[in-house]
C-alpha distance (Angstrom), angle and dihedral (degrees) to the residues before:
residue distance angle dihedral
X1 . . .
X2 3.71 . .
X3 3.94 89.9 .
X4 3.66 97.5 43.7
X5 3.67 89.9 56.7
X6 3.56 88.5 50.2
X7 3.73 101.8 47.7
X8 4.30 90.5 49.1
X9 3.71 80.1 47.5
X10 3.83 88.9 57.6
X11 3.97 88.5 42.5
X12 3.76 92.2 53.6
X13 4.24 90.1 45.0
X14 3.89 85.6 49.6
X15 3.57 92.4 49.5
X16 3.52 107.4 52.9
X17 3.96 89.3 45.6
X18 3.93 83.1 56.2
X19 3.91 83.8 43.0
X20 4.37 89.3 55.6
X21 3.57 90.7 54.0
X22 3.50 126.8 -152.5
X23 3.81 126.4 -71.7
X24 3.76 110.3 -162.8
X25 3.75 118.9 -160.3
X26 4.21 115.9 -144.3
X27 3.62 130.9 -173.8
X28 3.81 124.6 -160.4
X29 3.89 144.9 168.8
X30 4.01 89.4 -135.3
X31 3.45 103.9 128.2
X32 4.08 115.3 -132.6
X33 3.40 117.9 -72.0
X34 3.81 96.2 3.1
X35 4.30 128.6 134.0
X36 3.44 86.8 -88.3
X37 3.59 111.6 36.0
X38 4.45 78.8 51.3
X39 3.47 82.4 53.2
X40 3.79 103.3 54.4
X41 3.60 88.4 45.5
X42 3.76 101.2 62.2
X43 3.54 79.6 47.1
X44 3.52 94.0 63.2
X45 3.69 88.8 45.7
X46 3.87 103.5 51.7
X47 3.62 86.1 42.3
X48 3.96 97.8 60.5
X49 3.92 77.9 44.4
X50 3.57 106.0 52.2
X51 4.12 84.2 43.7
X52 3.53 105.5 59.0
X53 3.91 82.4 -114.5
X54 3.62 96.8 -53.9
X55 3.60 106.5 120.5
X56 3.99 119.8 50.6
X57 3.56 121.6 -173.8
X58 4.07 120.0 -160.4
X59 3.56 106.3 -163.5
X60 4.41 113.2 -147.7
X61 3.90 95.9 -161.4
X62 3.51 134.4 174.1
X63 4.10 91.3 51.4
X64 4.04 90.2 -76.4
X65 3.93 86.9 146.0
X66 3.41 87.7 56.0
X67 3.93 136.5 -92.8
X68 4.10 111.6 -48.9
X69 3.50 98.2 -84.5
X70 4.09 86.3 57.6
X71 3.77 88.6 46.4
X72 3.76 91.5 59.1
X73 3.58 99.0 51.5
X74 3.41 90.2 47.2
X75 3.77 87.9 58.7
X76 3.44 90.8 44.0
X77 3.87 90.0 60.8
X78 3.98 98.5 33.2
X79 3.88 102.9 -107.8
X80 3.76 79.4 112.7
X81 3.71 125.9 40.2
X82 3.36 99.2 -173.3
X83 4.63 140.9 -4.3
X84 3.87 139.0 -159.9
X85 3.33 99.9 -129.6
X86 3.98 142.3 170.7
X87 4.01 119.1 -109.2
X88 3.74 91.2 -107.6
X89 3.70 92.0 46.3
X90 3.77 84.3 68.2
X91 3.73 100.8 72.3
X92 3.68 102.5 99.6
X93 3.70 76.7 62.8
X94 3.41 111.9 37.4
X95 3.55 129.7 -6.4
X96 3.56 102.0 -151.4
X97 4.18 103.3 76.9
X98 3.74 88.7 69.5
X99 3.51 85.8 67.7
X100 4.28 88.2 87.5
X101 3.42 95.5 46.3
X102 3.98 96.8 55.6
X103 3.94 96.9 133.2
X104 3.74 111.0 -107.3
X105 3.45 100.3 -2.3
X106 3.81 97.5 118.2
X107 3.68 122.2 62.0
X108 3.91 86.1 -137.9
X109 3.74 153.2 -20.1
X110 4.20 95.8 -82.5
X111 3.85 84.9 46.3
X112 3.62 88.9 59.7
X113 3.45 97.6 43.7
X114 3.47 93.5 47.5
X115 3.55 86.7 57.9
X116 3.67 103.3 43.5
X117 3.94 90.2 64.0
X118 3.76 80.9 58.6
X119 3.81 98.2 56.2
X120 3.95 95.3 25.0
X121 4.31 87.8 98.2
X122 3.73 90.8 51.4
X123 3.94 92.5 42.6
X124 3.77 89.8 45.0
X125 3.80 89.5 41.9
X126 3.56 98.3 51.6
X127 4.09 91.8 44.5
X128 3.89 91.1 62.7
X129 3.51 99.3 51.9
X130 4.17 89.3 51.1
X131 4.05 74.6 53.8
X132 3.50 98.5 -106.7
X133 3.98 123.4 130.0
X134 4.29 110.6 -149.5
X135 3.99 98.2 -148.6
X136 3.47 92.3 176.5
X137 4.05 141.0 8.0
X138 4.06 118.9 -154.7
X139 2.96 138.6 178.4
X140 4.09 126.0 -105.1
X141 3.88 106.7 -175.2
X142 3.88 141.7 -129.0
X143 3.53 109.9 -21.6
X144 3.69 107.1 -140.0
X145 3.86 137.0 -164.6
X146 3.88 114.6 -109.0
X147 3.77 120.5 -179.2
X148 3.66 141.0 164.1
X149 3.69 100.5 -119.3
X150 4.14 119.7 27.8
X151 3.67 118.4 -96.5
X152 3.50 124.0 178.4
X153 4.19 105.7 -175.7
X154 4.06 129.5 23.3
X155 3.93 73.0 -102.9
X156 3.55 94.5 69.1
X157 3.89 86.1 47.9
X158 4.10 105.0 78.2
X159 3.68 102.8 121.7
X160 4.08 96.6 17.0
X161 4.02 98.5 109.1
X162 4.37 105.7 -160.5
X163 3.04 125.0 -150.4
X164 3.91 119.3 -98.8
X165 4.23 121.8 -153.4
X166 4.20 95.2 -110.6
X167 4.06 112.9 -121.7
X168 4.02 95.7 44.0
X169 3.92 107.8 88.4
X170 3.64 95.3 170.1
X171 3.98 89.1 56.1
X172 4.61 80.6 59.0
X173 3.89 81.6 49.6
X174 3.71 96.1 50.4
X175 3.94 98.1 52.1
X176 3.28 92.8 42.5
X177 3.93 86.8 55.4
X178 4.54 80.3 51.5
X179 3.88 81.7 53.8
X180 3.85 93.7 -111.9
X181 3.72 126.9 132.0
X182 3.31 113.3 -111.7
X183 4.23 129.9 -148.3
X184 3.72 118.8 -174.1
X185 3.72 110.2 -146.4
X186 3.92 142.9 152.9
X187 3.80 114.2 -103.0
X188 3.69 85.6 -126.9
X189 4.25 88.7 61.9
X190 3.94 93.1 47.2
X191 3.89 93.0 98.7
X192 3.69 100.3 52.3
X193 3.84 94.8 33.1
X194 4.38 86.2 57.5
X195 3.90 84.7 51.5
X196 3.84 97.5 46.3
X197 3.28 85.5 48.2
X198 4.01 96.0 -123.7
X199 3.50 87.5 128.7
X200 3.77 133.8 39.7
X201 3.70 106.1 -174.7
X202 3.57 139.1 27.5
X203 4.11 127.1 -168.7
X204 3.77 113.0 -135.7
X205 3.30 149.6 131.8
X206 3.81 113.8 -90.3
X207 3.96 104.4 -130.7
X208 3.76 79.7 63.5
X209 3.90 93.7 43.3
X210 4.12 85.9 49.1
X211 3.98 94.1 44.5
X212 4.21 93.7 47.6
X213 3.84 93.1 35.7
X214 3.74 85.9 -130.4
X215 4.35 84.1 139.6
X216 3.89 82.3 72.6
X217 3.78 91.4 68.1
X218 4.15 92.0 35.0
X219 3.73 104.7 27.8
X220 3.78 87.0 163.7
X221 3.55 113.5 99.9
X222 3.67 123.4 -174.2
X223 3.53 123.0 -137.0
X224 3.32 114.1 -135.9
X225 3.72 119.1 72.3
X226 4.38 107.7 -103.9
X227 3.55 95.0 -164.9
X228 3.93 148.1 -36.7
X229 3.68 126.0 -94.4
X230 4.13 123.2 -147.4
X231 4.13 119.0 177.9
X232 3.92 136.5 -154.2
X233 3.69 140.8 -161.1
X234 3.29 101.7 -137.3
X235 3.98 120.8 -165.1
X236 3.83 124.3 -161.8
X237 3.93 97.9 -114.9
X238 4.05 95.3 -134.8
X239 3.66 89.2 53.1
X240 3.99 91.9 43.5
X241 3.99 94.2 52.8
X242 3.84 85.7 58.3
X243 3.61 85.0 77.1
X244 3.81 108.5 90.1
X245 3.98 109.3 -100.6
X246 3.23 96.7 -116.2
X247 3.88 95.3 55.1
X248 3.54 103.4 53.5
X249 3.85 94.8 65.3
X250 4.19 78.3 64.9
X251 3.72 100.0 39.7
X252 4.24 84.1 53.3
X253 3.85 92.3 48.3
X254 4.05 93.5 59.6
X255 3.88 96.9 43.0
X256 3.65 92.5 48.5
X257 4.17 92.7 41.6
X258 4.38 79.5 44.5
X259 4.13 86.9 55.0
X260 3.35 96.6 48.8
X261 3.64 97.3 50.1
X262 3.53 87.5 51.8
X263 3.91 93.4 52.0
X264 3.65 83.1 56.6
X265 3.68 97.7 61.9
X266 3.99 106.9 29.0
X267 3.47 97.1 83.0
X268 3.89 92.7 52.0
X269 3.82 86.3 42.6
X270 4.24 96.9 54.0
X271 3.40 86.9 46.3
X272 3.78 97.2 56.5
X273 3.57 85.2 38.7
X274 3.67 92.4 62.4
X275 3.96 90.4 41.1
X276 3.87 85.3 62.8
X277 3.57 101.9 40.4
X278 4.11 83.1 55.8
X279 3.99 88.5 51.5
X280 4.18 85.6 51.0
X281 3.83 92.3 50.6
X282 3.88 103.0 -84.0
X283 3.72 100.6 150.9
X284 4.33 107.2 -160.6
X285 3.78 108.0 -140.1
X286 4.36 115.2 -141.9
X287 3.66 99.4 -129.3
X288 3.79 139.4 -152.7
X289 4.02 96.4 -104.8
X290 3.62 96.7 -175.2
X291 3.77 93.0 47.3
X292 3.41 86.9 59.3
X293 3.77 99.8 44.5
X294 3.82 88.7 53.1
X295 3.73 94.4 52.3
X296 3.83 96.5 49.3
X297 3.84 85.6 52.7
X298 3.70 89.0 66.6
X299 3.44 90.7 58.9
X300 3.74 96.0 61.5
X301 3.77 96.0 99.8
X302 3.27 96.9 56.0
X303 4.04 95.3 51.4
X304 3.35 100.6 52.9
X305 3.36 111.6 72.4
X306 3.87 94.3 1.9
X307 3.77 109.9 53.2
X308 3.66 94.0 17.4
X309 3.77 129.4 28.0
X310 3.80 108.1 -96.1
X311 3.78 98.1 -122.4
X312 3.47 97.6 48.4
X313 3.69 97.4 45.5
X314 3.86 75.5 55.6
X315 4.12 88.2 55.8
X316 4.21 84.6 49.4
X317 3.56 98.2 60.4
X318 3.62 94.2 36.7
X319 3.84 87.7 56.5
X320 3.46 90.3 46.2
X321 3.84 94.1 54.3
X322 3.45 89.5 46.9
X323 4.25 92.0 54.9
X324 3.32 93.9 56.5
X325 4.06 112.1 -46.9
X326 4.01 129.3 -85.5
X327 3.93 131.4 -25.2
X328 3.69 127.8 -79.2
X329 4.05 111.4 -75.9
């Protein structure tokens, strides 16, 4: 009798946790009122919906918990259950996302898509075990140069110090091996560092340059695409499995259908993004292509194995051969 009482006691505890719901806390560099941030809200939204009002999301956009690298150790520690955060963002977690945003190693963006679904189970795979759940991939867009002064080759980039994602030393060794000068930073110091002048350049995607008016300090875009952005929502899996079993299957289904409406748009939005950056004095500077293709080669060393686990590097390129060979020379 004893241990019936105390196992419908355990029901009735279980229950009522079930019954509080589950408020999950997420961090983000979305500015206000951008694609994104629009994005993670609706999110919020249909998932309080789709729960019966179990799961709340509270959304910390505009990178006030920090730049990504804050973000994750915030996860880490549980003052954040959960960020939106880009592929290379990811590294203090797992190295191998970076892997699609290698610059120039794609010979475009449907290359690179084509061989992200390729990698995706491995990425995904990988994620879990760091105890991490992926509810949704996106994409970001073209990453693109911006600088202060035009430079058309890594020649014309001797004194022009870049700015370098902080917490990845082996990215600093790479672009030094490209014969760049590297500045490790947190996204969240870009703005002052570009009007300090302790950077000169910054590689991002231009609907974000547009929405933080970071063009104003680097009005110089380069031409050719540097490299190609994805994003996650990434959920701490202790916190996720809260969520009632038979919920999560739901809350999965809206962020993913959320992502790919927002694939669907980006590249229309980055390009009107660059159209009015151009009207606002963004001046886009015809670049040297190959030049740039032969300095990221030298670089290779350093990636594999350093930025990017060696054998999944390896799994990159293979996709990449397999969607339709190697990038432009």
């Amino acid at each position: 009798m004893r241990k019936l009482l105390l196992a419908m006691l355990f029901v009735a505890l279980a229950s009522r946790a079930n019954a509080q719901g589950v408020t999950i806390k997420l961090g983000t560099l979305a500015p206000q009122g951008s694609t994104w941030h629009d994005l993670l809200r609706e999110m919020g939204q249909r998932w309080e919906e789709v729960s019966g009002g179990q799961v709340k999301l509270r959304i910390y956009a505009g990178g006030t918990q920090g730049g990504e690298a804050e973000m994750v150790r915030k996860m880490a520690v549980g003052q954040l259950q959960a960020a939106s955060i880009s592929n290379f963002g990811m590294h203090d977690i797992a190295a191998e996302p970076a892997g699609l945003t290698i610059p120039f190693i794609f010979r475009d963006e449907e290359q690179m898509q084509c061989a992200f679904k390729k990698t995706r189970p491995r990425m995904d795979e990988v994620l879990q075990q760091r105890g991490y759940v992926p509810v949704q991939w996106s994409t970001v867009g073209n990453v693109q140069l911006f600088c202060d002064k035009p430079h058309r080759s890594p020649a014309d980039m001797d004194e022009a110090k870049i700015w370098v994602w902080e917490g990845d030393p082996k990215s600093v060794e790479a672009f030094r091996l490209a014969g760049l000068k590297p500045m490790v930073l947190s996204s969240s110091d870009i703005v002052p560092a570009l009007q300090t002048g302790m950077i000169d350049c910054v590689s991002n995607v231009p609907l974000y340059m547009l929405t933080t008016r970071l063009f104003e300090r680097a009005p110089y875009m380069m031409d050719t695409t540097w490299a190609y952005l994805t994003g996650a929502t990434l959920v701490r899996k202790d916190v996720w499995e809260k969520v009632p079993a038979d919920i999560r299957p739901k809350l999965i289904a809206v962020a993913q259908e959320l992502g790919d409406k927002v694939d669907a748009e980006v590249r229309r939005l980055n390009q009107d993004a660059i159209a009015a950056m151009e009207k606002q004095g963004l001046h886009v500077v015809q670049s040297d292509a190959v030049a740039w293709r032969a300095a990221m080669e030298k670089t290779r060393p350093a990636v594999r194995g350093g930025v990017v686990p060696a054998d999944f590097y390896d799994q990159v390129i293979a996709a990449r051969e397999a969607c339709g060979g190697e990038a432009k020379k």
